[in-house]
Wavefront OBJ file of the C-alpha trace (Angstrom):
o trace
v 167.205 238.009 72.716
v 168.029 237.522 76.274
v 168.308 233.827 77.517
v 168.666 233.628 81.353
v 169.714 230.430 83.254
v 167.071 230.551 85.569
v 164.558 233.363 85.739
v 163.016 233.561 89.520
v 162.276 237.054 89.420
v 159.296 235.704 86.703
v 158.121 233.064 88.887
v 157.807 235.398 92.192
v 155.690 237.749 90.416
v 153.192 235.123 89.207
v 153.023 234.354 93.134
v 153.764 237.696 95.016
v 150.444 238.562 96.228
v 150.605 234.861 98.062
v 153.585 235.762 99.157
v 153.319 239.062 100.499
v 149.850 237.730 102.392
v 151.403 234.490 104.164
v 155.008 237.003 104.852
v 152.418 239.751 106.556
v 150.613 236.891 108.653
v 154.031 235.652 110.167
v 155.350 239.216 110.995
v 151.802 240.090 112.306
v 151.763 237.298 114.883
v 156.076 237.326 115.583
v 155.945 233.762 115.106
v 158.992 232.899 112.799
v 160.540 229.472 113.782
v 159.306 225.805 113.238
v 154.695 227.457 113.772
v 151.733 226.678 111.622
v 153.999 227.589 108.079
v 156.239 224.781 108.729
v 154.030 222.325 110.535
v 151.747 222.859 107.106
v 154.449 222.403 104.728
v 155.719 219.163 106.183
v 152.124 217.673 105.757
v 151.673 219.059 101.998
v 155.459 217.518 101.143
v 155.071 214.600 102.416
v 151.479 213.647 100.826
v 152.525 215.388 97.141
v 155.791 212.537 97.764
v 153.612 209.865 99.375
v 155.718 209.261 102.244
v 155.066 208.825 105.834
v 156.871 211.317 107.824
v 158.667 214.933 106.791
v 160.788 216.918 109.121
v 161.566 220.576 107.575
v 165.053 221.680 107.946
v 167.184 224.893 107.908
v 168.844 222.984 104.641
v 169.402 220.510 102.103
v 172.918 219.968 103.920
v 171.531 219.885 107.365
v 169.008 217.444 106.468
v 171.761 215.166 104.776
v 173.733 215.480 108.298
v 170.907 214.901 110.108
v 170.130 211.638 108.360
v 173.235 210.011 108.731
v 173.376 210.597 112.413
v 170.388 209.233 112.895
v 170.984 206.175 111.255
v 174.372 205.374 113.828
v 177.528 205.732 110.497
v 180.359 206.852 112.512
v 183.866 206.407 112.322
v 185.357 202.557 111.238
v 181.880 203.006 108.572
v 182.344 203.569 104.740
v 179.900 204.885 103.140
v 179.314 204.725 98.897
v 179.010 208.099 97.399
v 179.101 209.104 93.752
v 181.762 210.839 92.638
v 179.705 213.169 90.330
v 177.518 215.148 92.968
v 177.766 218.518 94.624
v 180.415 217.995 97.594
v 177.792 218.327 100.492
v 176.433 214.466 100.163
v 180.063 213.638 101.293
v 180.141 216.077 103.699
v 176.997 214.754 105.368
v 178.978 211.195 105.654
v 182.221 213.043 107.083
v 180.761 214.568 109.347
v 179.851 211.580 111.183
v 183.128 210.105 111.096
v 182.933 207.803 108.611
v 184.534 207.830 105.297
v 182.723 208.442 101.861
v 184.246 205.570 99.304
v 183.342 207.227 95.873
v 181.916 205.423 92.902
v 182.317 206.545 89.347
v 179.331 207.565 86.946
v 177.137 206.187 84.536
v 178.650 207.908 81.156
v 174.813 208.021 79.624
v 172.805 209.033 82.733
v 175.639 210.935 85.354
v 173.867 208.570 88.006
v 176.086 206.486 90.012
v 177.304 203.469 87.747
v 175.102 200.144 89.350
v 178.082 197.976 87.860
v 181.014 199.903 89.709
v 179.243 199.445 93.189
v 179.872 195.846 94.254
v 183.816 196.247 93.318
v 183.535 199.369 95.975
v 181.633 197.158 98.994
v 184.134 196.032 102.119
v 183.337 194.502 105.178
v 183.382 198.716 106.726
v 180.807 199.446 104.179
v 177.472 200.195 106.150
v 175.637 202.434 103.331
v 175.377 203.756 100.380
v 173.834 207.860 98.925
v 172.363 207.358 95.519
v 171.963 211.009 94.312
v 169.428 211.316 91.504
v 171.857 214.125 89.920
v 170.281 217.049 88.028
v 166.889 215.267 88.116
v 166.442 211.779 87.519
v 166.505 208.903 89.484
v 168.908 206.596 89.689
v 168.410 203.095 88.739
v 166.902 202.265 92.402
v 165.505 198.884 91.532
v 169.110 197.208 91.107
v 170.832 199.447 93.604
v 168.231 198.151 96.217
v 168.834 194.900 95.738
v 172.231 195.080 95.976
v 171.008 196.723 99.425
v 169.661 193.798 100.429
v 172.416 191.189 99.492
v 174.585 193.077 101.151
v 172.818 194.792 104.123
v 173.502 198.687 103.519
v 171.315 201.396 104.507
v 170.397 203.374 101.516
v 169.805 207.464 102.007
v 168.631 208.757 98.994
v 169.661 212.439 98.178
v 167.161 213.693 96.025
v 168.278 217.221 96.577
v 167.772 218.239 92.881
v 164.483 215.367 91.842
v 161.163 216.789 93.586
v 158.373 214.743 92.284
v 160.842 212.599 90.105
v 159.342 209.699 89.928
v 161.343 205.595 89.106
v 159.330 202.523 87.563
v 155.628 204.578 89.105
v 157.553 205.046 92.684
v 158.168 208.506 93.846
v 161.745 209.408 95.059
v 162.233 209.459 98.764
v 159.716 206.307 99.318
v 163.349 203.556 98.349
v 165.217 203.910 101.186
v 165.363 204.378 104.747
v 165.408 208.116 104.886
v 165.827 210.612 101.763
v 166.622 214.159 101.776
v 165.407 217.610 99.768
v 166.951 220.534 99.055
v 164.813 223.665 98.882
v 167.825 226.088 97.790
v 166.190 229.059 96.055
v 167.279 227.852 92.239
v 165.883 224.279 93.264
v 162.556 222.737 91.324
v 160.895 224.072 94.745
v 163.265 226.590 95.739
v 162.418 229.060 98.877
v 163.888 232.764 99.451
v 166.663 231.114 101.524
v 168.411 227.987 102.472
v 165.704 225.080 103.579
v 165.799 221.233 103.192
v 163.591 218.239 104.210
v 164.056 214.722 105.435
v 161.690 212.613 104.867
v 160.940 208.867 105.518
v 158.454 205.941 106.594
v 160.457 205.085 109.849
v 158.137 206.117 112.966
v 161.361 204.856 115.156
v 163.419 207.067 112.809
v 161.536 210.070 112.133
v 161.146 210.155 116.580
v 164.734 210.321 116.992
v 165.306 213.013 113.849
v 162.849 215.034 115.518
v 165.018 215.140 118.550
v 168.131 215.734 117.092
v 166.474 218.728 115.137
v 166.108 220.573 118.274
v 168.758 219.956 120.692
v 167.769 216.378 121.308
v 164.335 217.085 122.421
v 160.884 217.716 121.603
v 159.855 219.438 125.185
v 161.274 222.507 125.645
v 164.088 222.411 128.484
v 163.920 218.669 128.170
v 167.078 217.368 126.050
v 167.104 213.252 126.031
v 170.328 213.482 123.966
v 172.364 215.695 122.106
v 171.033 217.467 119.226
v 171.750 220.555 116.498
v 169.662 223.102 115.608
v 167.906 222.329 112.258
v 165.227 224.297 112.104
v 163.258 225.888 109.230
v 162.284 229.166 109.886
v 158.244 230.399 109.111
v 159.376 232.407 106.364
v 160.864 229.547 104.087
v 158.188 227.183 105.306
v 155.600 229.987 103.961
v 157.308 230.235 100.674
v 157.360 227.015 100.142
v 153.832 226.281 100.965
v 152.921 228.808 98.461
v 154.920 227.048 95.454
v 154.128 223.932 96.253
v 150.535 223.879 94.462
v 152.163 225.152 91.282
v 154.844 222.337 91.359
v 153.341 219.625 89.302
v 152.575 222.234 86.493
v 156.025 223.864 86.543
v 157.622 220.493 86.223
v 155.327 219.688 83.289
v 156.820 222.238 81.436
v 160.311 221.407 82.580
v 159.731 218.326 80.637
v 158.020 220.153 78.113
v 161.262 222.463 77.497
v 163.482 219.038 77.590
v 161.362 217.605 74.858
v 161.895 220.836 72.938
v 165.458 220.515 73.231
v 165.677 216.927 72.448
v 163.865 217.757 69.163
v 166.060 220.993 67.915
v 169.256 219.597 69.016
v 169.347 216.303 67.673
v 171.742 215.520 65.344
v 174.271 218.538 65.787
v 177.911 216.720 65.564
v 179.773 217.520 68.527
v 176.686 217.861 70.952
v 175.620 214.974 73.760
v 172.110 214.983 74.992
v 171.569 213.342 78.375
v 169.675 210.173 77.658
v 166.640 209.084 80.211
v 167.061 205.481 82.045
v 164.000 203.416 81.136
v 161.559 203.528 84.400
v 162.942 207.165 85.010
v 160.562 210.117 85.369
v 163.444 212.750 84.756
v 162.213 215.881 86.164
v 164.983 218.000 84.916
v 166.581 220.334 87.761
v 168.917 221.330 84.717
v 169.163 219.981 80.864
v 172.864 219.321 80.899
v 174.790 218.243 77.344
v 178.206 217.247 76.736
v 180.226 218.865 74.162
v 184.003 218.445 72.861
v 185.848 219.899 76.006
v 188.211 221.568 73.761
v 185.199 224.145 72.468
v 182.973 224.043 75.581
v 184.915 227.555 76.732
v 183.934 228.907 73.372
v 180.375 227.669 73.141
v 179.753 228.785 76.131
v 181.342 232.283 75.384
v 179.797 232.660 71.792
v 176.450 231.930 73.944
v 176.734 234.437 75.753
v 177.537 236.822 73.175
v 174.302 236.246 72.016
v 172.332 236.806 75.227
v 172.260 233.162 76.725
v 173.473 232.024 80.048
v 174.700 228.541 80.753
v 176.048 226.671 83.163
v 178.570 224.473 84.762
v 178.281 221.692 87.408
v 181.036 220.261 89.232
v 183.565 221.009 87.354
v 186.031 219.521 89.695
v 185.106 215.960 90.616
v 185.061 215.187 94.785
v 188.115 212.915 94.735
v 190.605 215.850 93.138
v 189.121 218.211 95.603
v 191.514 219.528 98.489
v 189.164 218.976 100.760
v 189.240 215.201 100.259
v 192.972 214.941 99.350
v 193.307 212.830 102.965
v 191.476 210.004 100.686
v 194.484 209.197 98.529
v 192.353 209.605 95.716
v 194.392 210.354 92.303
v 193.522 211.173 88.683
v 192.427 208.874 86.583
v 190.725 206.980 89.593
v 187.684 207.962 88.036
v 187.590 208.055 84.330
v 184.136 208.815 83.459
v 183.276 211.674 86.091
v 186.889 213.216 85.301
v 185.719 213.641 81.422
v 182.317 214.573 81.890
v 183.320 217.435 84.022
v 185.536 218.735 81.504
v 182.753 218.428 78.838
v 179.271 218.730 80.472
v 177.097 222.015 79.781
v 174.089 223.531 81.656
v 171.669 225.037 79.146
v 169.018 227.393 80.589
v 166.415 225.479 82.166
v 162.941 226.446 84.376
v 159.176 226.785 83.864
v 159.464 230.399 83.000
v 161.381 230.128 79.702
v 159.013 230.752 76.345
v 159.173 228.631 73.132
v 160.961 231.347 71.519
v 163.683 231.193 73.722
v 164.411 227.674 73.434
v 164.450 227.851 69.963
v 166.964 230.626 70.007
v 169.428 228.731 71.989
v 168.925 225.797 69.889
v 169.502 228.266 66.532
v 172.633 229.479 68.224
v 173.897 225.862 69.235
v 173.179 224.631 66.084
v 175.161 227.646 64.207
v 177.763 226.983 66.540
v 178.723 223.446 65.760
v 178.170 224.020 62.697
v 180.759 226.658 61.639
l 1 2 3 4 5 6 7 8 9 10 11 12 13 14 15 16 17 18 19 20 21 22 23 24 25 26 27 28 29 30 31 32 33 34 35 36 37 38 39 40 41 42 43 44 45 46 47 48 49 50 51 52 53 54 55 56 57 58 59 60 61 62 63 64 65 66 67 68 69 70 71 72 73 74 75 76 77 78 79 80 81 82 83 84 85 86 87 88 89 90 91 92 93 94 95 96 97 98 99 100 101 102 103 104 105 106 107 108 109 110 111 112 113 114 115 116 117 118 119 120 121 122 123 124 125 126 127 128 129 130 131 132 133 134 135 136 137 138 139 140 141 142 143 144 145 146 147 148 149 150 151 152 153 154 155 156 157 158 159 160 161 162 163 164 165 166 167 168 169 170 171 172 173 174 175 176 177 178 179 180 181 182 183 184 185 186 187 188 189 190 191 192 193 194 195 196 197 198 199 200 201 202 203 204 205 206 207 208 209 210 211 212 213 214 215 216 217 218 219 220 221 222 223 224 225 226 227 228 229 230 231 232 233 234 235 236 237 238 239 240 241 242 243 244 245 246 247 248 249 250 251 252 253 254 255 256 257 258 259 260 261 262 263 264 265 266 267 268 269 270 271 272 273 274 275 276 277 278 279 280 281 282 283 284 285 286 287 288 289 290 291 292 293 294 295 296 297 298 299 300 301 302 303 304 305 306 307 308 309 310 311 312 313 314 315 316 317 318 319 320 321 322 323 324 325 326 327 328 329 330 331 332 333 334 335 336 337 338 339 340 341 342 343 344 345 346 347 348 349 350 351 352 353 354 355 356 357 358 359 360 361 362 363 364 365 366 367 368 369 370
């Protein structure tokens, strides 16, 4: 049996004829940046997340950049980060200027450990990026009250948690702006880069709107300087299209968690990630921990037997070259420098059948067991 990671070629055919009809009405009219696709999608988002305003972007990056400009970090700011998260929600803070302070991990839920941020605030710090990793949401309750105490703007990158949902509250509705990623293997993936920023700021959705096109929102008029962060008509269409099936494809996201929370429990050796009470996990990937000296050899005798898997972030941000400037060492971060030499992607997205979760669940299970 054949196991893939992530099988979009399925999903595209259940929606091709969608496709193909809203792709033929934007090369029909020549009308392929930031028209009726875009203006559309930004509505649908932002009422299936119940926030106030949306701004499409070219991506999940951009939008992250785009938020932290708009909020004023610059250089002299420090900004909290966790340490376990794809390198471009540090990016988004360096490329203001100001520094990204990185916080270790929760060891149960890969979220940013609540306990490890106060001993990481200074009198610099001005914010602080709670990423709800691979899904769920980070404990937002307790990280926005430390918020408040302590007066930090919180941008929430939920990049990989569409429709995840904390204590009944949708992500993207707990802080003053929160971004989306719409790469192609996201929950709501287009057939390109695209992102979103979203938030319930008039005053701060206004001056976003500007600095998505060149600081104005007249053409030939610039009231201050801008980027280009556009979303073209052809993601915006794409994504329009998905959008109505996303509440059903995360249902059986969960559905295929639940399935592998049942088959692998109880297999020695093997880690399940574990759900933070309040947390609507909506499960971007189902990521275990194993021994790291048999993870290369799991993941090989999986795919000897027709399953792909995954790894994320392998190499932590702080032992990255790009951030050696930061003085950062190993062991500065137990807990993230561990996980990423243990953690394992197994295949996760709406398209995968019963029978193929309980085939990589046989195979696991005769793996750990030999």
């Amino acid at each position: 049996m054949k196991v893939p990671f992530l099988d979009l070629h399925s999903q595209y055919l259940e929606i091709k004829d969608e496709i193909q009809a809203a792709f033929d009405d934007i090369l029909r009219r020549t009308a392929f940046i930031s028209g009726k696709y875009v203006e559309r999608f930004e509505k649908e988002f932002g009422e299936a997340i119940q926030v106030g305003f949306c701004l499409a972007t070219s991506s999940g990056t951009d939008a992250l950049h785009m938020a932290t400009w708009a909020l004023g970090l610059g250089p002299g700011d420090e900004v909290l980060v966790p340490v376990n998260t794809f390198i471009a929600t540090a990016e988004a803070v360096s490329f203001t200027g100001a520094r990204p302070v990185f916080v270790d991990h929760d060891p149960e839920t890969y979220n940013i450990d609540v306990a490890k941020i106060e001993e990481s605030i200074t009198p610099k710090t001005k914010a602080i990026i709670p990423v709800h990793l691979y899904g769920q949401p980070a404990n937002m309750e307790a990280i926005a009250e430390i918020a408040r105490w302590r007066n930090l703007i919180i941008i929430e990158d939920a990049c990989q948690a569409h429709l995840a949902r904390f204590n009944g509250t949708t992500v993207g509705n707990f802080g003053r702006a929160a971004v989306f990623s719409f790469f192609p293997g996201k929950n709501l993936g287009a057939y390109g880069d695209a992102g979103a920023v979203v938030t319930n700021d008039q005053t701060l959705y206004e001056k976003m709107r500007r600095i998505r096109v060149h600081g104005g929102v007249e053409k030939d008029v610039h009231e201050m300087i801008g980027h280009n962060y556009r979303m073209s008509e052809f993601q915006a269409a794409v994504l329009s299209v998905k959008l109505p099936h996303l509440r059903r494809w995360t249902a059986r996201r969960q559905q295929v968690a639940e399935m592998y929370r049942r088959l692998l429990s109880g297999i020695e050796g093997v880690t399940l990630p574990s759900v933070l009470d309040g947390a609507e996990h909506v499960y971007h990937l189902f990521v275990i921990r194993v021994p790291a000296e048999r993870r290369d050899a799991f993941r090989s005798y999986l795919a000897e037997n027709g399953i792909a898997t995954g790894l994320q972030y392998r190499i932590p941000i702080h032992l990255q070259k790009a951030y050696a400037h930061l003085n950062y060492r190993r062991g500065d971060f137990p807990v993230a420098e561990r996980s990423c030499n243990e953690v394992v992607s197994l295949p996760m997205c709406p398209m995968l059948k019963d029978s193929q979760v309980e085939y990589v669940c046989e195979k696991t299970r005769s793996f750990f067991s030999s």
